[in-house]
VOBA-1610 file (N, C-alpha, C; in pm, whole numbers, padded with zeros to 5 digits, always signed):
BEGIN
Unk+02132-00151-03009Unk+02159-00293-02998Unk+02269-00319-02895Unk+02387-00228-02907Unk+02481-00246-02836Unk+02413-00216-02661Unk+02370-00116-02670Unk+02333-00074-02520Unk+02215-00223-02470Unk+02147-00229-02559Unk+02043-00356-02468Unk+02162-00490-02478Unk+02265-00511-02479Unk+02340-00606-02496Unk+02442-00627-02357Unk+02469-00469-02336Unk+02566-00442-02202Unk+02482-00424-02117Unk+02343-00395-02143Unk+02264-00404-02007Unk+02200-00557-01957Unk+02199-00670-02054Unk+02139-00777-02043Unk+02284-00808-01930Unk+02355-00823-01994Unk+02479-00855-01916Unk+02509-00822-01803Unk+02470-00683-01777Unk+02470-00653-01623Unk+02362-00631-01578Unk+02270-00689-01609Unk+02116-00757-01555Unk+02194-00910-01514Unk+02233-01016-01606Unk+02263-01123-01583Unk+02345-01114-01487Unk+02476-01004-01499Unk+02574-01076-01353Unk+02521-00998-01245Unk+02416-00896-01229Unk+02390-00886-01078Unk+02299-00934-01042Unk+02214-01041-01120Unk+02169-01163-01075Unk+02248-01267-01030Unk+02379-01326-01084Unk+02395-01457-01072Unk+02538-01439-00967Unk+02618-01306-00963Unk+02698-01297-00882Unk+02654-01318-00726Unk+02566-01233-00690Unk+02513-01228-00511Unk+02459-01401-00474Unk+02355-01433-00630Unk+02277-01564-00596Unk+02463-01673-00565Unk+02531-01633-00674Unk+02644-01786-00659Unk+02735-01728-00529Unk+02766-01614-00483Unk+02813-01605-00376Unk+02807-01638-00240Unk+02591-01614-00224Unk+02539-01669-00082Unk+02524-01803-00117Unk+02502-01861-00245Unk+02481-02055-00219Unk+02625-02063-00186Unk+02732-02047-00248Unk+02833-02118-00178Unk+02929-02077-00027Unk+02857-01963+00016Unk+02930-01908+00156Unk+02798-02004+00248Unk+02687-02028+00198Unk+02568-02110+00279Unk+02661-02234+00298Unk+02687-02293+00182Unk+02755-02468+00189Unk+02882-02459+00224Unk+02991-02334+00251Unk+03120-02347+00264Unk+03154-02291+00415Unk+03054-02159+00421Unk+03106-02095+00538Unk+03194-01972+00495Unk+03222-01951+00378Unk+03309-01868+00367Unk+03253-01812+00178Unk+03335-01685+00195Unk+03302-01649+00072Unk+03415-01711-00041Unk+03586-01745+00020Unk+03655-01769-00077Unk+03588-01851-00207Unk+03578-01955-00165Unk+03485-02049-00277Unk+03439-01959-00403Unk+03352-01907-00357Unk+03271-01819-00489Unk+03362-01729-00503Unk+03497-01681-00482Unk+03589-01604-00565Unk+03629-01660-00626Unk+03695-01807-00539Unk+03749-01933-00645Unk+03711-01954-00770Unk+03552-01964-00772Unk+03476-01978-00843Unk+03486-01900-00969Unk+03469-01757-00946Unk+03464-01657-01020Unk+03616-01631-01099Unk+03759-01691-01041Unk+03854-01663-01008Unk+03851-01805-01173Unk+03829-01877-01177Unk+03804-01997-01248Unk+03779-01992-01396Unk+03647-01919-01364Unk+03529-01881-01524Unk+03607-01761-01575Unk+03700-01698-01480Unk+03763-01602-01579Unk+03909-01640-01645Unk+03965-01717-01592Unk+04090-01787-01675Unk+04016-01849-01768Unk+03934-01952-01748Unk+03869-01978-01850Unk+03825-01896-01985Unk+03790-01757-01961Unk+03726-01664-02100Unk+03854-01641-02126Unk+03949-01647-02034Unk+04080-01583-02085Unk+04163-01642-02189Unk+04139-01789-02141Unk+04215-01927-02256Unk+04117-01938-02374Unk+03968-01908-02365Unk+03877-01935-02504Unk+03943-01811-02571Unk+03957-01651-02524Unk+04013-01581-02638Unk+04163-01568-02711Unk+04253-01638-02586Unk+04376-01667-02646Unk+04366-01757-02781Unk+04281-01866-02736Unk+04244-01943-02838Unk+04193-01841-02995Unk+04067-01773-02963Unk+04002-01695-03079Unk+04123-01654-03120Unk+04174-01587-03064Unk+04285-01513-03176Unk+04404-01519-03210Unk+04434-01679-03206Unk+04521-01752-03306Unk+04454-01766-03419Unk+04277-01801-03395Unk+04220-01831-03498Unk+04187-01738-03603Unk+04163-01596-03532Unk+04165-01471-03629Unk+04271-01457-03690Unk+04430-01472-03607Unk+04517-01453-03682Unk+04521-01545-03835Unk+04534-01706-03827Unk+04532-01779-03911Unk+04399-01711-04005Unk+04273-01688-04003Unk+04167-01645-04137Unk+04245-01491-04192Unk+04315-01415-04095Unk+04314-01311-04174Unk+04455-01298-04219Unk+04565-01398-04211Unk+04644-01450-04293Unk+04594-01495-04426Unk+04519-01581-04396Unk+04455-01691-04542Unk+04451-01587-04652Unk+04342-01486-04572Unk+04267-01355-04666Unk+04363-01257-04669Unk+04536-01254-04673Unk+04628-01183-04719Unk+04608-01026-04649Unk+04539-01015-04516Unk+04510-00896-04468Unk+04554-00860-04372Unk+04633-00728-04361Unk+04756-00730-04262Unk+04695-00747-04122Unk+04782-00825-04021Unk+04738-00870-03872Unk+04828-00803-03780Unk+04758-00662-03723Unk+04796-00608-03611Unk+04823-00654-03465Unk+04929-00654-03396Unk+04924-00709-03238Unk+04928-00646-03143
//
């Protein structure tokens, strides 16, 4: 399960990395953009898991179960 899971994933990004790199070096001229880009969606996963795991912390408080950092 795990292995068809890390391979969908890197099926998906070496599809969508090259495709979002040449549309936006086509419309920009340059590749920065699509680093920008990429540079973006990853602060982004970065703030959704900061987020998750306040929220893990708070359930596995509730449930009295010690919370490692």
């Amino acid at each position: 399960m795990i292995t068809g899971m890390v391979g969908a994933a890197g099926g998906i990004g070496g599809f969508f990395v090259p495709n979002l790199l040449g549309s936006l070096k086509q419309l920009t001229g340059t590749y920065a953009a699509g680093f920008i880009c990429y540079a973006i969606i990853g602060i982004i996963g970065f703030s959704v898991l900061l987020i998750a795991r306040q929220n893990w912390k708070k359930s596995l408080a509730i449930n009295n179960m010690p919370v490692k950092v």
